[in-house]
PyMOL Python script that loads the backbone (N, CA, C, O; Angstrom):
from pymol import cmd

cmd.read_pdbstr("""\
ATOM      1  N   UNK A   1      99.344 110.926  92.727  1.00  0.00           N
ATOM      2  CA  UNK A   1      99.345 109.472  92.529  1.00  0.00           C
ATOM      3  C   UNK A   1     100.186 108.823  93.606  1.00  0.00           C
ATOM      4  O   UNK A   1     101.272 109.330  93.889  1.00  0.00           O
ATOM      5  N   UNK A   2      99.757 107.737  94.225  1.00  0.00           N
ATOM      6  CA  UNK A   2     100.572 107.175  95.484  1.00  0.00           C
ATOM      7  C   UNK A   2     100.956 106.206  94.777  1.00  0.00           C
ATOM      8  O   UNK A   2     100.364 105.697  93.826  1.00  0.00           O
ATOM      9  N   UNK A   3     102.562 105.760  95.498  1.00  0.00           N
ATOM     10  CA  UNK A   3     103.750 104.683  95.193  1.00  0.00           C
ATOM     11  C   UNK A   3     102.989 103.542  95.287  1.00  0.00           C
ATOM     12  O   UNK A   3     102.570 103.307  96.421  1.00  0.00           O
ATOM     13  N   UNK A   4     102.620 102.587  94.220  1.00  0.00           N
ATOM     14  CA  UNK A   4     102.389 101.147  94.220  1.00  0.00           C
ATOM     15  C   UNK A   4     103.434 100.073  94.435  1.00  0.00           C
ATOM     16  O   UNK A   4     104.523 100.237  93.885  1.00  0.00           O
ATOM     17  N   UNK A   5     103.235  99.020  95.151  1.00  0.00           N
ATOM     18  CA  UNK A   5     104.259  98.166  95.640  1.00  0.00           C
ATOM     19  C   UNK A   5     103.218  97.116  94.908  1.00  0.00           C
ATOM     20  O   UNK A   5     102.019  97.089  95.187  1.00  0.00           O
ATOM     21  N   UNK A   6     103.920  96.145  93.809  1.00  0.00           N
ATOM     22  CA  UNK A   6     103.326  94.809  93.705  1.00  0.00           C
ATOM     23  C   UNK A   6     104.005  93.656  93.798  1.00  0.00           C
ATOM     24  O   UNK A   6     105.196  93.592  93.493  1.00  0.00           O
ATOM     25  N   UNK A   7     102.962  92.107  94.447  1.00  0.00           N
ATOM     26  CA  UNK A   7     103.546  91.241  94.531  1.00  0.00           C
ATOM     27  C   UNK A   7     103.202  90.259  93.425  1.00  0.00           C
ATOM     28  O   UNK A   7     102.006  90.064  93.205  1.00  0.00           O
ATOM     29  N   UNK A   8     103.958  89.730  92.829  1.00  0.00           N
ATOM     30  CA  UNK A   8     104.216  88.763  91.232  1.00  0.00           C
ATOM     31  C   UNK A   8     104.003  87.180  91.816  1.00  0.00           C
ATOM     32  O   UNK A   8     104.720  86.693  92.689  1.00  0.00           O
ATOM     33  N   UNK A   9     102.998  86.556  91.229  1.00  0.00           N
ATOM     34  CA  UNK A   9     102.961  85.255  91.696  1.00  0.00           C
ATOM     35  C   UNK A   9     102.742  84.818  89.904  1.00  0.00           C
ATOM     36  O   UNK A   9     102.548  85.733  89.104  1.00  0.00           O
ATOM     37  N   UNK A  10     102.794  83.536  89.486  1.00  0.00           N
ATOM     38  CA  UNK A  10     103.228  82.600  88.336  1.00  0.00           C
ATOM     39  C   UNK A  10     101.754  81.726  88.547  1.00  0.00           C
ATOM     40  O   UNK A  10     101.280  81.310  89.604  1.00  0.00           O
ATOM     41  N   UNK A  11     101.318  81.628  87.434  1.00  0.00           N
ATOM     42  CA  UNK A  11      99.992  80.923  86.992  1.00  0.00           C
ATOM     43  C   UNK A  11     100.168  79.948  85.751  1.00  0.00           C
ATOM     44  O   UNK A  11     100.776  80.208  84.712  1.00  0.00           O
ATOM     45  N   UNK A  12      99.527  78.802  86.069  1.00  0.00           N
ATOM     46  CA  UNK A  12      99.175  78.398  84.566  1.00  0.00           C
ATOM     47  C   UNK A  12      98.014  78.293  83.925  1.00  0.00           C
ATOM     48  O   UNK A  12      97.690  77.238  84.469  1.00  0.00           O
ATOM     49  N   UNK A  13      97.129  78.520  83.219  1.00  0.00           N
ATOM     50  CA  UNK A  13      95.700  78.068  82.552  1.00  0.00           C
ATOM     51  C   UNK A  13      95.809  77.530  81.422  1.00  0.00           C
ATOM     52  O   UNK A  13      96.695  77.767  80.601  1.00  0.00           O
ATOM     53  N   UNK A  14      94.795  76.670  81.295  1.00  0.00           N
ATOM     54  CA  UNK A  14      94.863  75.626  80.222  1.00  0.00           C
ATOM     55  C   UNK A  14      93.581  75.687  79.823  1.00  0.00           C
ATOM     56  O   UNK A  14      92.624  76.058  80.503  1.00  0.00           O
ATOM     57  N   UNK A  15      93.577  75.251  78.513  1.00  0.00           N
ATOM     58  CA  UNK A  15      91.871  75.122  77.702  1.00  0.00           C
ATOM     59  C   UNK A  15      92.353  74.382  76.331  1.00  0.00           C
ATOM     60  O   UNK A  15      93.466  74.321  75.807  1.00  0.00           O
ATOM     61  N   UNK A  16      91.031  73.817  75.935  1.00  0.00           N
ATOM     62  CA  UNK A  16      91.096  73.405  74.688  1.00  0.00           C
ATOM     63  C   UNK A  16      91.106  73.979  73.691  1.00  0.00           C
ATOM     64  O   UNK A  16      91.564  73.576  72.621  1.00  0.00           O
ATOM     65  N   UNK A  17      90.528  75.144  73.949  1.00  0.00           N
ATOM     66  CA  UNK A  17      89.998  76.306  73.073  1.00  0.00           C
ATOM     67  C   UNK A  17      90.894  77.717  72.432  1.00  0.00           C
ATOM     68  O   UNK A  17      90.621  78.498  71.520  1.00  0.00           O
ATOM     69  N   UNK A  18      92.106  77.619  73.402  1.00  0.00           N
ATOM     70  CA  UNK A  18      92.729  78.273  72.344  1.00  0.00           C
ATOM     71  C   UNK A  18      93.829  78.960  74.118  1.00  0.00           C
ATOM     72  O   UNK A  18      93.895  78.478  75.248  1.00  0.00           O
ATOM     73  N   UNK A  19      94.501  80.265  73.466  1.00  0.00           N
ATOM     74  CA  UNK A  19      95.671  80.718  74.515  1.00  0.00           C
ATOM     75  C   UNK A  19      95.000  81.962  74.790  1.00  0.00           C
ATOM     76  O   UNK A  19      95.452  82.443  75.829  1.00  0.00           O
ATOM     77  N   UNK A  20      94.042  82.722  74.238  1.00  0.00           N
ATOM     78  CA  UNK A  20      93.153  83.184  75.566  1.00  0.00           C
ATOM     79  C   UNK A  20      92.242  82.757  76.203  1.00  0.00           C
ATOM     80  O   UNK A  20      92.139  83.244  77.329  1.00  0.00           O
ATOM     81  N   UNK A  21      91.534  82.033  75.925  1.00  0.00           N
ATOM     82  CA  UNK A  21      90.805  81.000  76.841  1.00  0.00           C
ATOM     83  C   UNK A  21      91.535  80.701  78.267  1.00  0.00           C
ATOM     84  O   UNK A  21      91.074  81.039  79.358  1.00  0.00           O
ATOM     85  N   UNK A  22      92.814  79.974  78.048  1.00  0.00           N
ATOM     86  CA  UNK A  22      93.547  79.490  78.915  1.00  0.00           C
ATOM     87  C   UNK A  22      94.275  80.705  80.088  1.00  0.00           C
ATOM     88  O   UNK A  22      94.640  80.591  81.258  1.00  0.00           O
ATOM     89  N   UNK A  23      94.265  81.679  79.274  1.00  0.00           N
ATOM     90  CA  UNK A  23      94.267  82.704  80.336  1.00  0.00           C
ATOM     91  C   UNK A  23      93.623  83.272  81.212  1.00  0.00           C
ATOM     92  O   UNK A  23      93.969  83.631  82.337  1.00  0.00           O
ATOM     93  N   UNK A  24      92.325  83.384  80.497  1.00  0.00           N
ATOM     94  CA  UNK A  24      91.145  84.135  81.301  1.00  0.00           C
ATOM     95  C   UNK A  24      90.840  82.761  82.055  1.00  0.00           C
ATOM     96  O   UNK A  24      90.112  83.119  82.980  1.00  0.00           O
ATOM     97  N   UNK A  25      91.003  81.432  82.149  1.00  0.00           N
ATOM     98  CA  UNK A  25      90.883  80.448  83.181  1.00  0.00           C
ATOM     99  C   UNK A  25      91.793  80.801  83.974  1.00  0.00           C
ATOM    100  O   UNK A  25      91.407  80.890  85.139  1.00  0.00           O
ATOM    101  N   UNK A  26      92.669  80.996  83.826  1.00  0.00           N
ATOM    102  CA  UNK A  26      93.926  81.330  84.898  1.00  0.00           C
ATOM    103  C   UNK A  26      93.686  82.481  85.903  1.00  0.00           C
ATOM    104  O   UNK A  26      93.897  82.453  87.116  1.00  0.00           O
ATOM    105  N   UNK A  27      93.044  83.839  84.908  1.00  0.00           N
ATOM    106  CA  UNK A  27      92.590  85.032  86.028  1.00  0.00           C
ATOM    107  C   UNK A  27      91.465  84.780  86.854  1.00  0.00           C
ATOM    108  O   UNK A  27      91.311  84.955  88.062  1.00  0.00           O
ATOM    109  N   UNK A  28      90.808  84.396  86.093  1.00  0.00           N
ATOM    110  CA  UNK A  28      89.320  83.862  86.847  1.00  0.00           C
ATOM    111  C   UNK A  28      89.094  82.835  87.639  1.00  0.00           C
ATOM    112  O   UNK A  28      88.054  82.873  88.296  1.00  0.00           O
ATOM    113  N   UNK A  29      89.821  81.889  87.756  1.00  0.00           N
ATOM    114  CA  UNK A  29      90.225  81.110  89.193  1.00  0.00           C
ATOM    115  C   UNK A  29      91.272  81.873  90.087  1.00  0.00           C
ATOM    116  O   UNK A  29      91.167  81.677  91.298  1.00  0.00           O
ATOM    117  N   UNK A  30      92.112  82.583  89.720  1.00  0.00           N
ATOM    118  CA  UNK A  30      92.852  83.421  90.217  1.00  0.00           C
ATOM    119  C   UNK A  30      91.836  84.486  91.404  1.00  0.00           C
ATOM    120  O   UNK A  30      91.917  84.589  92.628  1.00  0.00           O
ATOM    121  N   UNK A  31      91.091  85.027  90.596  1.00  0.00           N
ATOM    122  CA  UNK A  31      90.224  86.283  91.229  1.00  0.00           C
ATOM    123  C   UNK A  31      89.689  85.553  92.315  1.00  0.00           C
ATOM    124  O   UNK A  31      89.760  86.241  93.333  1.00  0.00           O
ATOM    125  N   UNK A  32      89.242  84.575  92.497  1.00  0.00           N
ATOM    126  CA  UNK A  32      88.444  84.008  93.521  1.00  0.00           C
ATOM    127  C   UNK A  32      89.256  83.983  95.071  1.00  0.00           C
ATOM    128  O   UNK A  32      88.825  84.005  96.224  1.00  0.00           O
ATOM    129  N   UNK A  33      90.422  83.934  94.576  1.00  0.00           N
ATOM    130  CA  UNK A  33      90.949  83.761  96.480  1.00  0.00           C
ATOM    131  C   UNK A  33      91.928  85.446  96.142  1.00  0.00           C
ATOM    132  O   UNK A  33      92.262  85.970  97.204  1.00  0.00           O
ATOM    133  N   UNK A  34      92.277  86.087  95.126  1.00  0.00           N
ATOM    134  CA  UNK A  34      92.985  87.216  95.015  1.00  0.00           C
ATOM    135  C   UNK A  34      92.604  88.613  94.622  1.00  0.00           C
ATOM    136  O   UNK A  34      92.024  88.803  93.553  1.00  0.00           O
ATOM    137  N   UNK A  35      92.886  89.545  95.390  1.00  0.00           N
ATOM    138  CA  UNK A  35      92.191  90.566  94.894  1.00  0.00           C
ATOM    139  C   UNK A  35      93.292  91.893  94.419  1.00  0.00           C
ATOM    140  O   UNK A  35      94.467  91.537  94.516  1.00  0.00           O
ATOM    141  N   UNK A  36      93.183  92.770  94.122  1.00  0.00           N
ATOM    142  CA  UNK A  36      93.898  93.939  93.281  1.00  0.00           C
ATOM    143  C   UNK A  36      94.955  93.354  92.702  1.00  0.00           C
ATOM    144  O   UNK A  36      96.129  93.532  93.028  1.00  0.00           O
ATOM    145  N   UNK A  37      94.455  92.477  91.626  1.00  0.00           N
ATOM    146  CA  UNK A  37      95.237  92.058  90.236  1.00  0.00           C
ATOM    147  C   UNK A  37      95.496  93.056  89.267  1.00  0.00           C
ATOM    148  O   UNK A  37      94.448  93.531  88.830  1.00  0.00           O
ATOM    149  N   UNK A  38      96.198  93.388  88.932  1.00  0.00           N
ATOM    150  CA  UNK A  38      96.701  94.605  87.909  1.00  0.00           C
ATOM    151  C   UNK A  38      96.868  94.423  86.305  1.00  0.00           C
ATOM    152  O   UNK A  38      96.495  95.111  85.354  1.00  0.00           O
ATOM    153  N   UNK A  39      97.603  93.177  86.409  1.00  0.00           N
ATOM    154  CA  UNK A  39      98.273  93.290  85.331  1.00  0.00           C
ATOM    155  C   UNK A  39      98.852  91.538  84.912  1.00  0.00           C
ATOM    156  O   UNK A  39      98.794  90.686  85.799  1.00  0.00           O
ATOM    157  N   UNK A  40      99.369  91.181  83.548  1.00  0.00           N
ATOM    158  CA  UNK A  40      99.941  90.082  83.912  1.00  0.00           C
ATOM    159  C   UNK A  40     100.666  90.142  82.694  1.00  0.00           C
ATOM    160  O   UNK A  40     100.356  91.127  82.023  1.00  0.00           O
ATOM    161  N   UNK A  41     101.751  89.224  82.062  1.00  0.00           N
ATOM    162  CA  UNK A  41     102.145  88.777  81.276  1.00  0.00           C
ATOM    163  C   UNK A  41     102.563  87.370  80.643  1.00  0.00           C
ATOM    164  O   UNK A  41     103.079  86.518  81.367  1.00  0.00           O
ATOM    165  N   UNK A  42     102.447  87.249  79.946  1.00  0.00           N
ATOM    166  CA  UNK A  42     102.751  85.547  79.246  1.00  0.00           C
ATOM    167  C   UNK A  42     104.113  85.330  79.192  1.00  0.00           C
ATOM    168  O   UNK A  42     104.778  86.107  78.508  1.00  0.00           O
ATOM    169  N   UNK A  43     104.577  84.566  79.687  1.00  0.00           N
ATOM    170  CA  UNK A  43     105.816  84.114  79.751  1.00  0.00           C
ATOM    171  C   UNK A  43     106.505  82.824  79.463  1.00  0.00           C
ATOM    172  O   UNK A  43     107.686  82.566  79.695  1.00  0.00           O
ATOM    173  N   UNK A  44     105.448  81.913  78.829  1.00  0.00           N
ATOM    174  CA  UNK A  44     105.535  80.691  78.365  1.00  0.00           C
ATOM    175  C   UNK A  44     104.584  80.348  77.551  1.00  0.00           C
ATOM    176  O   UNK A  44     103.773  81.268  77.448  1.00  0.00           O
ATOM    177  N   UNK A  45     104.240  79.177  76.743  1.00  0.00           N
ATOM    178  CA  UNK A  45     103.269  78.789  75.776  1.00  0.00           C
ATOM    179  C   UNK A  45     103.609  77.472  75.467  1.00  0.00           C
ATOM    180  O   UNK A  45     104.612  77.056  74.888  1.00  0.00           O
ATOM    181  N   UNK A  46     102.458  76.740  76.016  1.00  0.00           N
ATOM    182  CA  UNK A  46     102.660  74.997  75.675  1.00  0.00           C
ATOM    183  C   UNK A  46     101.195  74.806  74.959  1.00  0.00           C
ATOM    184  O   UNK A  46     100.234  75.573  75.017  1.00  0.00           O
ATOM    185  N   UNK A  47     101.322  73.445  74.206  1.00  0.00           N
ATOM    186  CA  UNK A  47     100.305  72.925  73.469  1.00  0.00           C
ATOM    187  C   UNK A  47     100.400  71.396  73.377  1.00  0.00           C
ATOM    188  O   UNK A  47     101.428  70.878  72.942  1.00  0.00           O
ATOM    189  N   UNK A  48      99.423  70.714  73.750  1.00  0.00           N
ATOM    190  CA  UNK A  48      99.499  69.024  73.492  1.00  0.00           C
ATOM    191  C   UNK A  48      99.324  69.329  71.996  1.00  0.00           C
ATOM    192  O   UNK A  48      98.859  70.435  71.722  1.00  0.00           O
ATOM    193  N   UNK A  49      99.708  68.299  70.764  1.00  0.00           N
ATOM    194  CA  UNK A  49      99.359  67.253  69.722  1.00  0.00           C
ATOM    195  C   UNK A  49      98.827  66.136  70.341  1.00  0.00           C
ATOM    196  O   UNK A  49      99.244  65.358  71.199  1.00  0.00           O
ATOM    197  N   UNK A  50      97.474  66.274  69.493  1.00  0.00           N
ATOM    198  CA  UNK A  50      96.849  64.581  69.165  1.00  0.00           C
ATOM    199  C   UNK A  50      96.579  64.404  68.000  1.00  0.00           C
ATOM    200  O   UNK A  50      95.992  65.271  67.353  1.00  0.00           O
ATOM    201  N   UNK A  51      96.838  63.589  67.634  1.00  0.00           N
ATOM    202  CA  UNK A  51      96.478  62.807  66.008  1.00  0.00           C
ATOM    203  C   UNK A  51      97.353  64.057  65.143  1.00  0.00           C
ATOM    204  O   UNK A  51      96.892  64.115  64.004  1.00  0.00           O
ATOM    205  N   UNK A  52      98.112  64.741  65.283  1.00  0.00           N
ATOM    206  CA  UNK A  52      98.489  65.776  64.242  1.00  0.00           C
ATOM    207  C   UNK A  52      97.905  67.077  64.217  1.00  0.00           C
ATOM    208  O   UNK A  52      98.199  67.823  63.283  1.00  0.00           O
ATOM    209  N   UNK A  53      97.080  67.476  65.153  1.00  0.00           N
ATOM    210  CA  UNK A  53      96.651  68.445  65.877  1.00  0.00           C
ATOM    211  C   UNK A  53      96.192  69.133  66.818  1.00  0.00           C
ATOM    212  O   UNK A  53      95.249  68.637  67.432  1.00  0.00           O
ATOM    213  N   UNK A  54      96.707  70.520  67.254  1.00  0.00           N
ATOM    214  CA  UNK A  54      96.387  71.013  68.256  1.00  0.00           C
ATOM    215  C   UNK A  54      95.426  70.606  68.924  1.00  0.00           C
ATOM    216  O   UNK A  54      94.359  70.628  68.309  1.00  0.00           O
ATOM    217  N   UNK A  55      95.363  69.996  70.632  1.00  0.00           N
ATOM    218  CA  UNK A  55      94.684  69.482  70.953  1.00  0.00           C
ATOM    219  C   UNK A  55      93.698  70.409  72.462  1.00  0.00           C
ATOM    220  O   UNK A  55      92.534  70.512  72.849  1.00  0.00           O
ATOM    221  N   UNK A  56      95.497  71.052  72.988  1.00  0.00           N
ATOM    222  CA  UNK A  56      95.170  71.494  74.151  1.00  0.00           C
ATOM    223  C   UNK A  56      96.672  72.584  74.677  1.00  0.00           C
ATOM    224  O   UNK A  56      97.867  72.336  74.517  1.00  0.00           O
ATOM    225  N   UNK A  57      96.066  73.716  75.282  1.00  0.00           N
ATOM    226  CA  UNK A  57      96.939  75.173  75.364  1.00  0.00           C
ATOM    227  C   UNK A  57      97.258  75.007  77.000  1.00  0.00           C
ATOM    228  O   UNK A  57      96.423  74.696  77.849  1.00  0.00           O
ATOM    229  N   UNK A  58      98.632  75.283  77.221  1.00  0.00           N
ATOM    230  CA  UNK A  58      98.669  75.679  78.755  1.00  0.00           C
ATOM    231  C   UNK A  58      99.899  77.114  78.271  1.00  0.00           C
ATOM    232  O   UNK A  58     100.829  77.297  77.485  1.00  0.00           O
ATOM    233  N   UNK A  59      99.180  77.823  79.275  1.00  0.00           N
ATOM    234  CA  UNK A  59      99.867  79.262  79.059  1.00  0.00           C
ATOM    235  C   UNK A  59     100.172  79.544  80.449  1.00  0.00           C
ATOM    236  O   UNK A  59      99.256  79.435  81.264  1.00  0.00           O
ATOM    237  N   UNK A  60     101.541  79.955  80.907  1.00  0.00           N
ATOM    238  CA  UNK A  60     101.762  80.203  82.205  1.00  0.00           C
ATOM    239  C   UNK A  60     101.665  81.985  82.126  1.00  0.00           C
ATOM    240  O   UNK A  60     101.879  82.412  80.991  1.00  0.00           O
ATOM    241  N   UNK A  61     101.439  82.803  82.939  1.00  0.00           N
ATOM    242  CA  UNK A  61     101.330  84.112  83.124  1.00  0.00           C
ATOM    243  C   UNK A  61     102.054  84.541  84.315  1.00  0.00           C
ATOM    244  O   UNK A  61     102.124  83.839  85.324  1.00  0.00           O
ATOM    245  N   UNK A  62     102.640  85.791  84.194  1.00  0.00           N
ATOM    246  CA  UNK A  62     103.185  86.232  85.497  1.00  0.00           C
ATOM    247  C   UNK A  62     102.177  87.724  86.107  1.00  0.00           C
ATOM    248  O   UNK A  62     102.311  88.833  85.590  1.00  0.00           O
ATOM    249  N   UNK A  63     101.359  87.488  87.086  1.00  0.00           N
ATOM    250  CA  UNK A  63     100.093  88.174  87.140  1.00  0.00           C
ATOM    251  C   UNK A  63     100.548  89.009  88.572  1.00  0.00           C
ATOM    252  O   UNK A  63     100.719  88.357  89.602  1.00  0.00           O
ATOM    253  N   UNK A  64     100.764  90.757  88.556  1.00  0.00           N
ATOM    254  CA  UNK A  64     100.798  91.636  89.115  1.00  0.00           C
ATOM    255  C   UNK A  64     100.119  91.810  90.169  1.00  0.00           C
ATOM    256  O   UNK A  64      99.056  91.816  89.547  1.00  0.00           O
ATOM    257  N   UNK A  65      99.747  91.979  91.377  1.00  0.00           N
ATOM    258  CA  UNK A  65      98.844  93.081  91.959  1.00  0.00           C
ATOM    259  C   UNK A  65      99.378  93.524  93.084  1.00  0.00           C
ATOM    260  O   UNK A  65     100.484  93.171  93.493  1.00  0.00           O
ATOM    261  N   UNK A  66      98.603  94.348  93.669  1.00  0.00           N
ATOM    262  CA  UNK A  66      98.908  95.565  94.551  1.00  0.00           C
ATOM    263  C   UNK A  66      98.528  94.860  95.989  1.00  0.00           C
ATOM    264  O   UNK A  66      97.513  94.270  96.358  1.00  0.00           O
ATOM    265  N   UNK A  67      99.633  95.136  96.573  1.00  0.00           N
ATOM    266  CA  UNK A  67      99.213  95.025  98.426  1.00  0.00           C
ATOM    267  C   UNK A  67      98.459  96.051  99.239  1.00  0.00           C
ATOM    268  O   UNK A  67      98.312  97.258  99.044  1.00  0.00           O
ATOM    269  N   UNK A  68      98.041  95.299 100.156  1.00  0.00           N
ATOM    270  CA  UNK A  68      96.940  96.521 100.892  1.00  0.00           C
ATOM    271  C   UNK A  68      97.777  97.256 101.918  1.00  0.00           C
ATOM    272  O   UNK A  68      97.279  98.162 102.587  1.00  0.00           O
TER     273      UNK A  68
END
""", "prot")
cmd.dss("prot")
cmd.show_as("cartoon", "prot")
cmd.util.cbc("prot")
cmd.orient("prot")
């Protein structure tokens, strides 16, 4: 197995639909300009109120990958 070196960059995704939604928006605009993503973790959790309910999720992630 060869030594992996990764570099950590900070994301946010947002959706109406819930806090994985808002993630997989986050990887999946992510993937488009980034490649050997590994891994990530949640490291924050926000939510608008409207009228007295959940309206809208922003989840920041701290998302792994490997240098070439």
């Amino acid at each position: 197995m060869s030594d992996h070196v990764y570099k950590l960059i900070e994301l946010t995704g947002s959706s109406p639909d819930g806090i994985q939604a808002a993630i997989e928006n986050a990887v999946t605009k992510a993937n488009k300009s980034l490649h050997n993503m590994r891994w990530f973790e949640v490291i924050e959790t926000r939510g608008q109120i409207d009228n007295g309910a959940v309206a809208h999720w922003q989840v920041t992630i701290k998302v792994g990958f490997t240098l070439d």
